[in-house]
C-alpha positions as CSV (number, residue, x, y, z in Angstrom):
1,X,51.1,65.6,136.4
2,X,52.1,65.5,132.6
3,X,55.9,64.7,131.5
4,X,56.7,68.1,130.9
5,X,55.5,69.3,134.5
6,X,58.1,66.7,136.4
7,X,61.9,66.8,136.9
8,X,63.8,65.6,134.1
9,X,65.7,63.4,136.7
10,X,62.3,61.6,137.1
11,X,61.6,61.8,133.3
12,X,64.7,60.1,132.5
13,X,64.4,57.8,134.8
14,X,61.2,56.5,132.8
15,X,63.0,57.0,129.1
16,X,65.9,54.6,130.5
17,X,63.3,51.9,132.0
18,X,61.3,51.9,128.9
19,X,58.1,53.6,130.1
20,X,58.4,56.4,127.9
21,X,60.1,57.7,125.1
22,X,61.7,60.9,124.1
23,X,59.6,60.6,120.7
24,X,56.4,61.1,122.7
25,X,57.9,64.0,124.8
26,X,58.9,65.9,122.3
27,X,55.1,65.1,120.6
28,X,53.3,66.5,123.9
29,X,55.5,69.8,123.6
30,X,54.9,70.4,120.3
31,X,51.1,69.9,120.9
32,X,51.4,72.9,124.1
33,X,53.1,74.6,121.4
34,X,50.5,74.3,118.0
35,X,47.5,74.9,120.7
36,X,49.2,78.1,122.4
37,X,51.9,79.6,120.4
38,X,49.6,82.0,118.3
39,X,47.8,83.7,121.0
40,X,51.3,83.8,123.8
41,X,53.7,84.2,120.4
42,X,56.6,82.8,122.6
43,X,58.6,81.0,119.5
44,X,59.3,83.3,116.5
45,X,60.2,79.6,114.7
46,X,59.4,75.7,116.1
47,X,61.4,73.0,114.4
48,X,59.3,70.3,114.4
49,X,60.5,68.4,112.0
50,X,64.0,68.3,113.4
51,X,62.8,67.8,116.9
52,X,61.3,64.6,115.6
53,X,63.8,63.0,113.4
54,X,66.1,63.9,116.9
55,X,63.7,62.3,119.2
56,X,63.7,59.1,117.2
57,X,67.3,59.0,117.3
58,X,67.7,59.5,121.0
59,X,65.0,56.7,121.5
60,X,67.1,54.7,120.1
61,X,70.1,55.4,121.7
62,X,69.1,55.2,124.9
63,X,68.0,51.7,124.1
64,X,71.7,50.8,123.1
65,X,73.1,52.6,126.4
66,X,74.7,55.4,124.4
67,X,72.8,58.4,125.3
68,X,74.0,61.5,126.6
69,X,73.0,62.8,130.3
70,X,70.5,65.5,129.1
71,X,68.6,62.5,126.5
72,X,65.0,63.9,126.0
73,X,65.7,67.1,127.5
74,X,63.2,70.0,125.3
75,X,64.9,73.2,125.3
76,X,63.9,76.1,123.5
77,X,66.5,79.1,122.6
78,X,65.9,82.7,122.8
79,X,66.4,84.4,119.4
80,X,69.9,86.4,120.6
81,X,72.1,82.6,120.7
82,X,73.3,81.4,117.7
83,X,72.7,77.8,116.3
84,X,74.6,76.6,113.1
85,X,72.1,76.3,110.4
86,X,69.3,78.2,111.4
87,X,67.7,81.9,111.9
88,X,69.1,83.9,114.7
89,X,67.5,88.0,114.3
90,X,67.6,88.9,118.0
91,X,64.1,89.8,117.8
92,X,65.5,92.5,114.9
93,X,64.6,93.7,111.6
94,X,67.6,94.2,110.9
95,X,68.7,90.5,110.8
96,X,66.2,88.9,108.3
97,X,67.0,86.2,106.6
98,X,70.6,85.9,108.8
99,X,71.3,82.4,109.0
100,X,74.0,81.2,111.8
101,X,77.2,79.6,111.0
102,X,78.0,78.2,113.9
103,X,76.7,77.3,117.3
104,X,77.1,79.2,120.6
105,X,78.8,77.1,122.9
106,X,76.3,76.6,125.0
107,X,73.8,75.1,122.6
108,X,76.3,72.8,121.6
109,X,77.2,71.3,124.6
110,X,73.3,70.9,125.3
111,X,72.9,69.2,121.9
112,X,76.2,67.2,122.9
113,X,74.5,65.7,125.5
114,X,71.5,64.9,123.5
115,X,69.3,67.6,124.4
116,X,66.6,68.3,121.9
117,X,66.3,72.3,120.4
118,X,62.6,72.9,119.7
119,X,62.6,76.3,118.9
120,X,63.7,79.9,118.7
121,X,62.1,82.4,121.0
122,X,61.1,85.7,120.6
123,X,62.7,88.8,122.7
124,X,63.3,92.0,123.2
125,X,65.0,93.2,120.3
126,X,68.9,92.8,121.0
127,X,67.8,92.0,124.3
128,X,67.0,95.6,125.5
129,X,63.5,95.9,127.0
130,X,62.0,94.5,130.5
131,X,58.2,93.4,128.8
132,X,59.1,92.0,125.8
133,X,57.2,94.4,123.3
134,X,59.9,96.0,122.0
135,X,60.5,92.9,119.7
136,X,60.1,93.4,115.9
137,X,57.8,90.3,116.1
138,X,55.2,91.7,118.0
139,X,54.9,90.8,122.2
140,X,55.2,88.0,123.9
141,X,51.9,88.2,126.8
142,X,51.4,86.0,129.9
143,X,50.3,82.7,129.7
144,X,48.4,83.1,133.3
145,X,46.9,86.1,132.1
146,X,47.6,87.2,128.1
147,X,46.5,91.0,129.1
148,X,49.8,91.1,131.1
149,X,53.2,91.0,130.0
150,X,55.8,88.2,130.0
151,X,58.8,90.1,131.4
152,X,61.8,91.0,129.4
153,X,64.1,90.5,127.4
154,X,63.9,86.8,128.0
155,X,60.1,87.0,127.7
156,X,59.3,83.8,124.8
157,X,61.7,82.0,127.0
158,X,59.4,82.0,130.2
159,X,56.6,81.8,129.0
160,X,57.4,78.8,126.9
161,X,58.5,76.6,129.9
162,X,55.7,78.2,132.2
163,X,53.2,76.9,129.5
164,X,54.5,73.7,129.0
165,X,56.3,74.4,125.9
166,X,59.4,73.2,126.3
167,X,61.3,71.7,129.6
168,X,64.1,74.1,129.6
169,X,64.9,77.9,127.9
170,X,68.3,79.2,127.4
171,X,67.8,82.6,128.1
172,X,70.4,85.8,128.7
173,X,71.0,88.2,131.3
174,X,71.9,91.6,131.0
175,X,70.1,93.4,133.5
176,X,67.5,91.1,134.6
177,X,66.4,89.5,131.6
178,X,66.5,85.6,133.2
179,X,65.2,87.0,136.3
180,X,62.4,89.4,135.5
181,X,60.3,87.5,133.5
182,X,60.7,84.1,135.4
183,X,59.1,86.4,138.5
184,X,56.6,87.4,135.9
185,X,56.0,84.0,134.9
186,X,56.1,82.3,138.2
187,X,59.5,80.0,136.8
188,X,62.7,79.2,138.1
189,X,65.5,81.8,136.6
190,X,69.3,81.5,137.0
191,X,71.6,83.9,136.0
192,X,75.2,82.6,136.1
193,X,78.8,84.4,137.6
194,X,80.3,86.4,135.0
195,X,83.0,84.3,133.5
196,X,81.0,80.9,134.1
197,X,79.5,80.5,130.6
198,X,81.0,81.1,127.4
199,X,79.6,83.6,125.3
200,X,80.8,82.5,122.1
201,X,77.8,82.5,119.8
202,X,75.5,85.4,121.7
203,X,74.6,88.2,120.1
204,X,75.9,91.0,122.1
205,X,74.5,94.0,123.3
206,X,76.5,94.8,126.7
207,X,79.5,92.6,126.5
208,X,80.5,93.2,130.1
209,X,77.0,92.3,131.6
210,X,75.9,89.3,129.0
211,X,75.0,86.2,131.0
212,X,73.7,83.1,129.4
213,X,71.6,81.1,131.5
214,X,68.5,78.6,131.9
215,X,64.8,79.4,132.3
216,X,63.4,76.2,134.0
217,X,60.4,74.7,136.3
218,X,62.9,72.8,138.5
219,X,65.9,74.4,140.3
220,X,67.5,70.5,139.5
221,X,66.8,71.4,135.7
222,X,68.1,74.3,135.9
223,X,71.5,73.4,137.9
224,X,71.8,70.3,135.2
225,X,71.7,72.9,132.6
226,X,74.4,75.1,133.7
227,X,76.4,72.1,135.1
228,X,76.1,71.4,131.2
229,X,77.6,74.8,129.5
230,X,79.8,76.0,131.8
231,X,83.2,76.4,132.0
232,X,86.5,77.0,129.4
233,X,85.7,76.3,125.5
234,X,89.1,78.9,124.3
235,X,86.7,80.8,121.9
236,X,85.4,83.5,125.1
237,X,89.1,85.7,126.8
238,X,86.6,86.3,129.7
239,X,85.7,83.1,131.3
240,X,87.3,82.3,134.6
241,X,90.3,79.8,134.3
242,X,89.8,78.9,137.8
243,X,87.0,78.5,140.1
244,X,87.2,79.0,144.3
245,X,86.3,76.5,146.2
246,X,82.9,76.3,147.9
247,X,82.7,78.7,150.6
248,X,81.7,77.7,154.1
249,X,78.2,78.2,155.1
250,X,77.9,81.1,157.6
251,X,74.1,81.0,158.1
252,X,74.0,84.5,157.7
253,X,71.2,86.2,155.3
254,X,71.3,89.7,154.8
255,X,68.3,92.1,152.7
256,X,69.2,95.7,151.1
257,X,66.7,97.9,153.5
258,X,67.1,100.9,150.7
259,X,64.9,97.7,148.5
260,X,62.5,96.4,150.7
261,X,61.4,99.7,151.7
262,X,61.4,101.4,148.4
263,X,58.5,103.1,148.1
264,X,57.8,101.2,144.2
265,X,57.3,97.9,145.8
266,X,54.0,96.2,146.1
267,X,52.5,95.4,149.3
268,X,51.5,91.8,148.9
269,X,55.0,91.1,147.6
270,X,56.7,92.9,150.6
271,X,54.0,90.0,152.7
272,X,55.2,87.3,150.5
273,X,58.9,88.2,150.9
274,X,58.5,88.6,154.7
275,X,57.2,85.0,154.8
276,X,60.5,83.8,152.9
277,X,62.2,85.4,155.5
278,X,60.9,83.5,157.9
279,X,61.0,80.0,156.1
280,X,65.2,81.1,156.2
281,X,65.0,81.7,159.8
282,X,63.3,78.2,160.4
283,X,66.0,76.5,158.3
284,X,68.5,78.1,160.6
285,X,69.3,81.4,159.0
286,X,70.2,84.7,160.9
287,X,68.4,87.4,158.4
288,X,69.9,90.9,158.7
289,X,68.9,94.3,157.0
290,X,72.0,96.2,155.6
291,X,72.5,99.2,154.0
292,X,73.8,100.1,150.3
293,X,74.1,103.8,149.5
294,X,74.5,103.4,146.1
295,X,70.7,102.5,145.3
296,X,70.0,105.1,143.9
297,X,73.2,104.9,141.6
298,X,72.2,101.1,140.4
299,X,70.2,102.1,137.3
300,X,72.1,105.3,136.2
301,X,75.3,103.2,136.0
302,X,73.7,100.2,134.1
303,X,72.7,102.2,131.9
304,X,75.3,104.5,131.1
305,X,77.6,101.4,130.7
306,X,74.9,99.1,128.9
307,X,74.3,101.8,126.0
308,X,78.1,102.8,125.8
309,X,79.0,98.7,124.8
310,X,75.7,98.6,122.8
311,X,76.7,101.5,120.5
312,X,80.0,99.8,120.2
313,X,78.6,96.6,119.4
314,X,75.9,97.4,117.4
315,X,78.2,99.5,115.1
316,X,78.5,96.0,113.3
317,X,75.0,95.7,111.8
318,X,75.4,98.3,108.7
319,X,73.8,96.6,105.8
320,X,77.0,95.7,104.6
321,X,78.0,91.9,105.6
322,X,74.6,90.8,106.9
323,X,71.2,91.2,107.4
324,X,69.1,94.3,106.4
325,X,70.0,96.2,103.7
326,X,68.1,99.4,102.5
327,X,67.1,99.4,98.9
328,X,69.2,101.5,96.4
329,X,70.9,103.5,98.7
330,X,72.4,107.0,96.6
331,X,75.7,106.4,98.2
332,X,77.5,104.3,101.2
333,X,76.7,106.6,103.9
334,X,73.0,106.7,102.9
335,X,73.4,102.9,103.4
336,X,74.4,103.0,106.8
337,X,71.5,105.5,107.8
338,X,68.9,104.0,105.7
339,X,69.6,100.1,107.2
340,X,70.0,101.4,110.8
341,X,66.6,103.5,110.5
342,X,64.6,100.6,108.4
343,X,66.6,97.9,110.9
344,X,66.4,99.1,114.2
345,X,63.2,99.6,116.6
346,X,62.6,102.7,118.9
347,X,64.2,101.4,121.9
348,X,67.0,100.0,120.3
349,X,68.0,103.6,118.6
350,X,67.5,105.1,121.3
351,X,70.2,103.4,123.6
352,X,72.5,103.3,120.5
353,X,72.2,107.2,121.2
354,X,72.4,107.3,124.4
355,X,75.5,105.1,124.5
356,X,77.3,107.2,121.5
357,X,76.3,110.5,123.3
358,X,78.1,109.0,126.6
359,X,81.2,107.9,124.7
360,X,81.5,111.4,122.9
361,X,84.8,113.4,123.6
362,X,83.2,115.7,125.3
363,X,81.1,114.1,127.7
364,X,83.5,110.6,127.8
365,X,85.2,111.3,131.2
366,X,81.6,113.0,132.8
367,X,79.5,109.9,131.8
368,X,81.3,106.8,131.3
369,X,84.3,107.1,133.1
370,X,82.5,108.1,136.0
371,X,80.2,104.9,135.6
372,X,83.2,102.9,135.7
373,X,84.3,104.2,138.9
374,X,80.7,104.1,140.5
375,X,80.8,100.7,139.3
376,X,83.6,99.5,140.9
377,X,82.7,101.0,144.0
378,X,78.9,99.2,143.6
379,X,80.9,95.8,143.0
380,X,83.2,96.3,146.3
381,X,80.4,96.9,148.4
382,X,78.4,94.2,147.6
383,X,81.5,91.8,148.1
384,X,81.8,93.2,151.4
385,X,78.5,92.5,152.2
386,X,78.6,89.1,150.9
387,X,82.4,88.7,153.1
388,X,80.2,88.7,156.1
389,X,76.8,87.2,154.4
390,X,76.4,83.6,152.3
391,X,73.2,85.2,149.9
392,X,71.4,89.5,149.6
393,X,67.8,88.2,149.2
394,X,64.6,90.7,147.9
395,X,62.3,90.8,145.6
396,X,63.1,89.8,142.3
397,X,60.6,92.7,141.2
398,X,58.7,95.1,142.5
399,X,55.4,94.3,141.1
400,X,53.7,92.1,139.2
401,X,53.6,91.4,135.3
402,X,52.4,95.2,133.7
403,X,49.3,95.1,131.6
404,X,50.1,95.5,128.1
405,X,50.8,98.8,127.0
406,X,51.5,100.1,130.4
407,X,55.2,101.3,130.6
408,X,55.7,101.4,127.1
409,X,55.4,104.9,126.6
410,X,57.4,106.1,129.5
411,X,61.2,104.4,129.0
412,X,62.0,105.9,132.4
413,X,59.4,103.8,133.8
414,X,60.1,100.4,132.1
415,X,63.7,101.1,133.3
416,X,62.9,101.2,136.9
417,X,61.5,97.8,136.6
418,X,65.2,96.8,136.6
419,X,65.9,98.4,140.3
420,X,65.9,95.0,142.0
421,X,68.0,93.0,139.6
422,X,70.6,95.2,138.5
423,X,72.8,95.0,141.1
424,X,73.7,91.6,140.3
425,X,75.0,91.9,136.6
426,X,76.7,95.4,137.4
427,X,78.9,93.3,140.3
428,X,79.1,90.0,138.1
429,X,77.7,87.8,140.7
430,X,75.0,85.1,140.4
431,X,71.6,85.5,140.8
432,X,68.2,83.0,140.9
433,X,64.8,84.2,141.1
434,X,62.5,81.3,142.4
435,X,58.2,81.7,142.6
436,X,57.0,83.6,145.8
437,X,53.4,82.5,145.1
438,X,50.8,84.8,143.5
439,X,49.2,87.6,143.7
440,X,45.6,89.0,144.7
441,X,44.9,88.7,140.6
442,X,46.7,85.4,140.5
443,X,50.0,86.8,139.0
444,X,53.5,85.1,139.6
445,X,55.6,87.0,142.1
446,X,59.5,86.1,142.2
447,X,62.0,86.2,145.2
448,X,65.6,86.8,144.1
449,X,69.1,85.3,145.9
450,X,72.6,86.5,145.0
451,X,75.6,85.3,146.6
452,X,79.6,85.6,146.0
453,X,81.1,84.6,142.5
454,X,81.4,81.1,141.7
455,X,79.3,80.2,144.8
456,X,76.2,79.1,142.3
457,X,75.9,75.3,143.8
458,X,75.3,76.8,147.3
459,X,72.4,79.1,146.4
460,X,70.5,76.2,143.9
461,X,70.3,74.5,147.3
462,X,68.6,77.4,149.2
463,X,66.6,77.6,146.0
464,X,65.6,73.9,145.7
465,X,64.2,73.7,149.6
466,X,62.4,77.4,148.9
467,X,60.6,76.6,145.4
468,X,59.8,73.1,147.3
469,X,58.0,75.0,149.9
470,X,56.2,77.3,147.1
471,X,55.1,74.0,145.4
């Protein structure tokens, strides 16, 4: 087992008894990343020479007792969180050459603590897209099998821990984006509570559903992380200023049947997810189907919602104050056009449309209004469900990684890929998506929990003694 394949509770175990040092850690992640970077293009940017002048500083203050909890910790950072100093385009063209101010707060409280930043990592551009090709840098593909995707938007963040790139990714959620591509990638994904993590220094594109959160091998890692950046910083109005208390445990499990029987879902993941089942039952678990009659209005309302904030936010990026700008515009309004057409991919135009269209005067109360209300009623169902239940468990997808290529010219498609993971952003609860094993073809397939608000400690544990079985 290499360093970069263990716990980093066992890794720093062996930095603080002198058996190895950050300096060579950091040297056997940047090799993984010179050997495979060009062929899986998960970093748009490696900083190699920071990494190293870091590494050499941790070294040596670990050997004067000094160093913070996370000391030799390799973390890489998708391309939509800000870090002061350095590049952040959000996989865009239409933020070339933007330099970050500041840092998002939950970078800074990882490098606080002595955690090394390796690199940026490429995305969906703005974070919209489940496959990762609609960045403006080209895909991200499957380090188990490069004709298959990495899952999106977080896509150069899984596939840069699941090939040995980095310990830890800070990813985002919005719809899935932790999520889907950990189940792609066969990698532990944690999507926190709304409220948790600050999102002070992410670049928004639904600013109700945003969720910052770690990408890891380990559920431990991942826990450490978010024990790491969560909680109040006074720069984000909509963190929580006070967490419940840990609910008791009810041993009670309950599945969406309107999810595992859609008809989309792939058999041999239905097998694998049927053999979680019963590992829960062995550990004590009663595991109970429920229904939710508002599957079918999941995805409609994300997306409605999602594109209305996106229009709003992305209303920002005009050539004007940063980024892009269109040469020699004829006059200020041919600006705004010209940097938004030059800037901006397919996809992203396309929701900016779809999101201005909804928020028209004439379609305002039909569209979004109506979202909000189907929203609400999506968010106090699934708290009732979870009154009764401790996790929902399913599938974190419904199939496996997509070939390249393969949903990318049906947007209706590539948006059903969302079905399973949805639910969790649109209600603001946590979710985790642990490995289920592989496939027939040797893909990663992911099993998802979600449990109450604030309740994250509780399902890490279910996750830790799953992903143990997995391994």
């Amino acid at each position: 087992m290499s360093n970069s394949n263990q716990p980093y509770a066992k890794i720093r175990e062996k930095l603080l008894a002198g058996e190895l040092s950050v300096s060579s850690i950091v040297a056997g992640h940047l090799n993984q990343i010179h050997t495979h970077n060009k062929a899986l293009n998960a970093f748009l940017e490696v900083y190699d020479e920071e990494a190293i002048e870091k590494a050499a500083l941790i070294d040596a203050k670990i050997k004067a007792g000094t160093a913070g909890k996370l000391a030799g910790l390799v973390v890489g950072i998708k391309d939509l969180l800000c870090y002061e100093g350095h590049h952040s385009y959000a996989g865009s063209k239409i933020l070339d050459s933007f330099k970050s101010t500041f840092s998002a707060t939950a970078v800074q409280r990882l490098i606080d603590e002595d955690a090394i930043i390796i690199g940026r990592q490429n995305c969906d551009e703005f974070g919209m897209g489940s496959t990762n090709e609609n960045s403006a840098f080209g895909p991200v593909v499957n380090f188990v099998n490069q004709a298959h995707v990495a899952g999106g938007s977080s896509g150069g963040s899984a596939v840069a821990v699941q090939a040995g790139m980095c310990q830890v990714s800070l990813g985002t959620d919005t719809g899935g984006s932790i999520r889907m591509p950990a189940a792609f990638c066969g990698v532990i994904g944690l999507k926190p509570t709304y409220g948790l993590v600050s999102r002070w220094g992410l670049i928004a594109y639904a600013s109700s559903f945003d969720t910052i959160g770690p990408i890891a091998n380990y559920v431990s890692d991942a826990r450490l992380v978010l024990d790491t950046i969560k909680g109040q910083d006074g720069q984000d109005s909509t963190l929580s200023s006070t967490i419940p208390a840990a609910k008791s445990d009810k041993k009670r499990i309950a599945y969406i049947k309107e999810v595992v029987e859609h008809p989309s879902l792939q058999p041999e993941i239905k097998e694998a997810f049927v053999l979680q089942v019963d590992k829960l039952k062995k550990l004590g678990y009663v595991v109970e189907g429920v229904d939710f009659s508002y599957i079918d209005q999941l995805l409609p309302t994300y997306y409605v919602l999602t594109t209305a904030e996106s229009s709003s936010n992305l209303s920002r990026f005009d050539g004007v104050k940063f980024g892009h700008r269109t040469s020699s515009p004829l006059d200020l309004m041919q600006l705004y056009k010209r940097t938004r057409q030059e800037g901006f991919g397919a996809e992203v135009q396309r929701r900016i449309m779809l999101g201005t269209f909804v928020l028209s005067a004439d379609y305002y109360d039909a569209y979004y209004t109506k979202a909000q209300k189907v929203r609400r009623l999506i968010q106090d169902r699934t708290l009732a469900i979870l009154a009764e239940y401790d996790f929902i468990i399913s599938p974190t997808t419904s199939s496996t990684a997509y070939r390249l290529g393969e949903k990318t010219l049906d947007p209706i498609q590539m948006y059903l890929g969302d079905l399973f993971t949805v639910q969790a952003n649109v209600a603001g609860i946590p979710g985790l998506s642990i490995p289920m094993g592989t496939d027939s073809a040797g893909l990663p397939m992911g099993f998802q929990l979600m449990t109450s608000p604030f309740q994250e400690a509780k399902m890490l544990d279910v996750g830790e003694i799953l992903s143990h079985d997995v391994e």
